[in-house]
C-alpha positions, 0 to 999 in steps of 0.5 A: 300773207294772212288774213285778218282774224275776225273778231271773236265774239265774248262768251256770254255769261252764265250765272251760277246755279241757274238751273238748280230747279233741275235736280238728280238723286246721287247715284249710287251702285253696289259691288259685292266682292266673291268670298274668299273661300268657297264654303265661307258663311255668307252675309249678302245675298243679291235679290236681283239688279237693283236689291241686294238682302243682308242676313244675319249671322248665325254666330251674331243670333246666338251672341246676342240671343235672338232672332233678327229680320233680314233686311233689304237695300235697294240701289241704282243698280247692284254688281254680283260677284261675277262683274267684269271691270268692264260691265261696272265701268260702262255703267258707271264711270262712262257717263262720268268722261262722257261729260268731261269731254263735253265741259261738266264736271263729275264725282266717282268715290268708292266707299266700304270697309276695309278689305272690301275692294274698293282699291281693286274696283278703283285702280284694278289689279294685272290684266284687268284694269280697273276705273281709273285706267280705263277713265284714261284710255276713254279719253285719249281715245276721244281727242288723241287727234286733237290735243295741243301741243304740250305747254299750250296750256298752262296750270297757275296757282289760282285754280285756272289756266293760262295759254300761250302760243305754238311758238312760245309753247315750243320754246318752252319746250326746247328749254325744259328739254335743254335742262341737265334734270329733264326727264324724257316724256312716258310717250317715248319711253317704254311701257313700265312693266309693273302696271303694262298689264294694268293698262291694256285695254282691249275694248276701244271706247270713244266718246261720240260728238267730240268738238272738232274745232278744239284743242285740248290739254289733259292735266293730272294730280295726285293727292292723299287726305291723311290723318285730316292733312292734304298731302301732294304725292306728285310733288318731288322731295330730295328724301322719301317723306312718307317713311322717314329714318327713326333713332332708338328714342323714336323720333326722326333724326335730324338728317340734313337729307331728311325734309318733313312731307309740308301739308296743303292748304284748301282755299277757294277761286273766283268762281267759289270752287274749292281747290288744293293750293300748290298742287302739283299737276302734270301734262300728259298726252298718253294713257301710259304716261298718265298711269305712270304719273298716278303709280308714281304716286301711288307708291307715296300712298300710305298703306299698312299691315292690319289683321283685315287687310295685308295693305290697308290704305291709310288714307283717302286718295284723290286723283283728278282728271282736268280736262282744258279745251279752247277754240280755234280762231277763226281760220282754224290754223292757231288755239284762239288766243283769249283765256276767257274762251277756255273751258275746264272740267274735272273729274275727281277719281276717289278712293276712300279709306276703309270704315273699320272697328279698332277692336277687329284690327287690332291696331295700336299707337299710330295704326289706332290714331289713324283709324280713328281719323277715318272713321272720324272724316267718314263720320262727318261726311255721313253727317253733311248727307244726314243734313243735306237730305233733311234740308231737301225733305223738310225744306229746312236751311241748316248749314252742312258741316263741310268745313269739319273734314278736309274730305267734305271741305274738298268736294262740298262743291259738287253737292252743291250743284257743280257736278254729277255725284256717283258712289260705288259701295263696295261690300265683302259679304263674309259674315265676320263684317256683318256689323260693319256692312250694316252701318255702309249700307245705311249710310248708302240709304241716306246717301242716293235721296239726297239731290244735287244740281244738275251742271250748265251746260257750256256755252256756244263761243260762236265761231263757224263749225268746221273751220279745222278742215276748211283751208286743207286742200284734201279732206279730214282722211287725207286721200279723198280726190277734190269735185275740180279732179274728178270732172277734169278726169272726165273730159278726152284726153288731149292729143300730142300738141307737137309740130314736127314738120311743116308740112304736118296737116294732122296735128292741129286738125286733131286738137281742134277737134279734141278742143271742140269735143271738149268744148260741147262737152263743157257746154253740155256739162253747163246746160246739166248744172243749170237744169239741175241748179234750176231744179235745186232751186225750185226745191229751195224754194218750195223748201222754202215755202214750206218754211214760210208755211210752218213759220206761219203755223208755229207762230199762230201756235205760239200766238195761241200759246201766247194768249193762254199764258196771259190767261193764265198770268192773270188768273194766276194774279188773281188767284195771288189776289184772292190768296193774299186777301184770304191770308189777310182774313186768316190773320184777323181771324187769328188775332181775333181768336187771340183776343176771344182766348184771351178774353176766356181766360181772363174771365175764367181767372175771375170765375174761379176767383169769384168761386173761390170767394163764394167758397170762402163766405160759405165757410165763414157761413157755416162757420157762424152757424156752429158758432151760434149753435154752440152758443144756443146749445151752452146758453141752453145747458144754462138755463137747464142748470140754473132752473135744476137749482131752483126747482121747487121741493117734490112735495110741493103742489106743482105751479101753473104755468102763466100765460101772457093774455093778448090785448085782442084777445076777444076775437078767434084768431089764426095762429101761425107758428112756422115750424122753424120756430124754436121753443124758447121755454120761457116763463111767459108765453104769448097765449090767444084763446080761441084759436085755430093754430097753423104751421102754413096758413091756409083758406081754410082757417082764414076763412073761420076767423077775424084775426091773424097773429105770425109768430116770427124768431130771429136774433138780436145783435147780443146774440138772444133770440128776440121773438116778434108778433106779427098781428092783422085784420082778415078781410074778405076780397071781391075775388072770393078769397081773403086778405090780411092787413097787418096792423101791430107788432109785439116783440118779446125779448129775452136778456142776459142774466147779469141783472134782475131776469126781466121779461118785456113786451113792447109794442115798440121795436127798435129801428134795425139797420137794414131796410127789409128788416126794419119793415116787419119790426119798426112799430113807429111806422108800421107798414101795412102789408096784405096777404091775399088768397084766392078762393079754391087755391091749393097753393097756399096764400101769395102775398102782394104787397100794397102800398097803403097809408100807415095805419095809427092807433086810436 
């Protein structure tokens, strides 16, 4: 009867990207293909094995008249002409199986122009298999011992798997094979001898650390991307959809025969992964029939005549590796029944379309609509690595157009962190693809600095290891003898235990002594297992000890550590502290200097409109002065022709001027005409005899007379110049110098002509409007104002103003 099965511990659960810190560059290597004829010109030369150079052709210098630099690509690693299928595969796609045997997904596309072997690179050609094949063969290799029996594992519409099982899988079997259509397994038929050479595969190759305690299913899919369609190219049809019947008006003819290839649509799991719904995808349980299923479809695949290539692939192919693993229970005997227990990894074999120009292939009607879809798919897919290595470099979130292509949509989760990303480059370096080549390797630049996430690793289920070999009575090779035989081989053998006389006295005595040498043996064997269990446990323990010891020291490291992280947190905190207090200054500051520039550029805008109206009242200035310049030069030319008139005969004796005698004429007076004044030209003149006539005062003249008379000029509100006399006392002051108290004012004015020409002298003046004028000229309250000298002064008289008591006439 057996056992109860121990309950399974859940599996636990692994968030998404939680080790998207760590990152690796997208690796990409370059394959150069030999020329096809030895004395062809050549564009590329390999450097070394990581440096590939392009030189450009002779024919494209002279086209375009002049002379271009040679240019250097750098690459993870760069294939020569010379490679083996071999080489490429141990660097490249190696690891790529390697991590879907272990659970983590992988990406292997190979991108180029048309013509440049990336077909060859990808399938291979008879007698040396390329990638794919040899992708197969690692991996059967690997767990060719370990796989469950076919429909253990079951695809679903929703990207995952179901289990069921061995009795159920066996019934499921027996049925398919009970059906009239059923086709028997590729594994026990013969090899097809179209691809048999393809698939022999000298070199053993087997991945290390295979879980032994596992089952697994290998499941494949074939699809085609082809004029931004997804077609199945494993899914059975009654008729051929890829090449249908045309009538003479080319359109398909309605055959009852004829079903139209339906396109697949993308759409996304539980677990955000991109998928191909309705895809068809096959069980397979050898190399053989694995290739067979990908040749079956591979003879679907859209391929065509163009003058580059004789089969130019019109299409993208996607073949995908899904790798489906489950535990054993605990007994090691069934597939451990619980499908959250079931790991799937997928690696996602692609070949690529050709990038080409039309006007090189020459094609039309739907060779030139298809090539502008490839060139159109390659396009965005440069476009989402453009977006993504900026996004990365520049630390900017602009979203990526994986949703512009079917090509991208498809694999857009494993730049997204999903999976490992490796692109093969393949170039053909004639120089007739100089142009074409550059574009690819630019694109390859871009491509290998762009960083994708590193994958989770998968979790531990936490079963016993071992559990496979563990009830088995033998070991894993089946012909290794248990401990319990070899120590019953080493006892004596027994002798003949059979009595046939009753007089025999040999016999027993024989056995009893065999029993007995076997019994001291026994006894002998026990005391060597104790001294030896003592001994093992004495190491044990001292083993022990030594555990305990270095237990002892890890944990004082990891106290010490422990210590120098809070340290460091909370200088960290600190640091965080002062950094948001800076932060906080920093922001003040720049609201501060917006306040402080908008404060200047206030006061800037007010300075130039404070210089603007200064410009303006300086012009309405110099406007008036010219206004009253013409106005004195035309009141001038007046007066000039008005005395031309009335001059008298020239015969005539001539007149003598009459001079306007002052009232204070009796005493020596300083007479201080300013030279600004002008000459008024007039009849009357203010005449003072005896006196010493000055443009500046001066000690000098101060000093010899009694009286001092200013003449002053300026202009009346009719427009006239209005003449003032400014008459004072000279008196001697304690300090050696002079002062002048002013005690009158006369003011001569002149009129318009309109009347009777009249000459007045007042010693009234009238009151003018503003204060400091009415001062000097409003007579009623003469203000006495002194002017002082100092004695020995060259800088001519300073004038203080004393506030002193008007001063009335007698």
């Amino acid at each position: 009867m057996k056992s109860a099965r121990a309950k399974t511990p859940r599996k636990p659960i692994v968030k998404k990207g939680s080790q998207t810190n760590l990152k690796d560059p997208v690796g990409v290597y370059c394959r150069v293909r030999p020329l096809g004829f030895p004395d062809q010109e050549c564009c590329i030369e390999v450097i070394n094995n990581t440096t590939v150079q392009l030189h450009t052709p002779e024919g494209y210098r002279l086209n375009r008249n002049g002379d271009y630099k040679e240019t250097q690509y750098s690459f993870k690693q760069v294939f020569g002409t010379h490679t083996t299928q071999k080489e490429l595969f141990d660097v490249v796609a190696n690891p790529l199986v390697d991590d879907l045997i272990h659970g983590k997904n992988g990406l292997l596309f190979t991108y180029g122009v048309t013509g440049s072997g990336k077909t060859h690179t990808m399938t291979g050609s008879p007698g040396e298999g390329g990638l794919l094949p040899r992708c197969l063969d690692m991996i059967f290799n690997s767990i060719g011992s370990f796989q469950a029996k076919r429909y253990v594992f079951k695809s679903n519409d929703r990207n995952s798997m179901d289990i069921q099982c061995e009795v159920d899988a066996l019934l499921e079997r027996q049925k398919r094979e009970a059906m009239p259509n059923a086709k028997t397994p590729s594994s026990k038929r013969q090899v097809d001898p179209e691809f048999a050479d393809m698939i022999t595969v000298q070199e053993f190759c087997k991945a290390e650390e295979v879980d032994e305690d596992s089952v697994y299913g290998v499941f494949v899919s074939y699809i085609e991307i082809y004029n931004n369609y997804i077609y199945d190219l494993l899914e059975e049809v009654p008729f051929d959809p890829i090449k249908p019947k045309w009538n003479s008006c080319s359109t398909p003819m309605r055959n009852t025969d004829f079903v139209p290839p339906q396109s697949k649509l993308l759409r996304e799991d539980k677990n955000h992964n991109m998928y191909v719904a309705g895809c068809t995808e096959v069980e397979v349980k050898s190399t053989e029939e694995a290739f067979e299923v990908f040749w079956r479809g591979q003879k679907k695949r859209r391929i065509a005549n163009t003058h580059l290539n004789r089969e130019s692939s019109r299409s993208h192919s996607v073949f995908n590796i899904k790798l489906v693993q489950a535990p054993l229970d605990a007994d090691g005997d069934n597939v451990l029944q619980e499908k959250e227990q079931i790991t799937i990894s997928q690696l996602s074999l692609v070949d690529l379309a050709g990038s080409e120009r039309t006007n090189r292939t020459r094609a039309e009607g739907n060779r030139l609509r298809e090539a502008g879809n490839i060139n159109q798919s390659l396009m965005t897919l440069r476009t989402c690595m453009d977006v993504l290595r900026e996004n990365q470099m520049y630390g900017t979130n602009k979203m990526v157009p994986y949703r512009d292509s079917k090509l991208t949509h498809l694999f857009k989760n494993y730049f997204d962190g999903e999976g490992k990303v490796r692109m093969i480059v393949c170039v053909n370096p004639k120089a007739e693809d100089y142009e074409e080549n550059l574009q690819v390797m630019r694109f390859a630049e871009v491509t290998q600095e762009v960083e994708v996430a590193r994958p989770v690793d998968k979790a531990i289920c936490g079963l016993t290891p071992g559990r496979r070999y563990r009830n088995q009575p033998r070991g894993p090779i089946g012909n290794e003898p248990l401990v319990t035989d070899v120590v019953l081989q080493s006892f004596p053998p027994l002798p003949s235990c059979e009595i046939l006389d009753i007089n025999d006295e040999q016999t027993l005595p024989r056995l009893i002594e065999a029993l007995e040498k076997r019994h001291h043996l026994r006894q002998m064997m026990i005391d060597e297992f104790n001294k030896q269990s003592n001994a093992f446990k004495a190491l044990l323990q001292e083993f022990d000890n030594a555990v305990l010891s270095k237990e002892n020291h890890m944990q004082g490291k990891l106290n010490e550590k422990e210590k120098m992280i809070s340290g460091q947190k909370l200088e960290i905190e600190r640091l965080e502290k002062k950094n948001k207090t800076l932060e906080y200054k920093i922001e003040i500051l720049e609201k501060t200097t917006t306040i402080y520039e908008e404060d200047k550029r206030n006061l800037q805008q007010e300075l130039e409109t404070q210089n603007q109206k200064l410009q303006r009242q300086f012009s309405d200035k110099r406007r008036l002065e010219a206004r009253l310049q013409g106005m004195v030069t035309e009141t001038t030319m007046k007066w000039e022709k008005e005395c031309f008139l009335f001059q008298p005969d020239q015969n005539a004796p001539p007149i003598r001027l009459r001079h306007r005698r002052s009232r204070s004429a009796g005493d020596r007076w300083v007479d201080h005409k300013p030279a600004s004044n002008m000459q008024t030209e007039t009849v009357m003149q203010p005449h003072v005899p005896h006196a010493i006539t000055v443009s500046v005062a001066n000690e000098k003249a101060l000093a010899k007379c009694e009286k001092y008379m200013l003449t002053h000029q300026e202009l009346a509100s009719d427009g006239e110049i209005e003449t003032k006399l400014i008459k004072g006392d000279i008196y001697k002051t304690r300090g050696g110098g002079q002062s002048v108290q002013f005690t009158d004012i006369e003011t001569l004015k002149q009129e318009s002509p309109n009347g009777s020409r009249k000459r007045r002298s007042s010693t009234v003046a009238p009151a003018q409007p503003d204060g400091a004028e009415s001062e000097w000229t409003d007579v009623e309250t003469r203000c006495s104002v002194a002017v002082e000298m100092k004695a020995g002064s060259q800088l001519g008289p300073g004038y203080q103003h004393h506030a002193q008591p008007k001063r009335k006439k007698p």
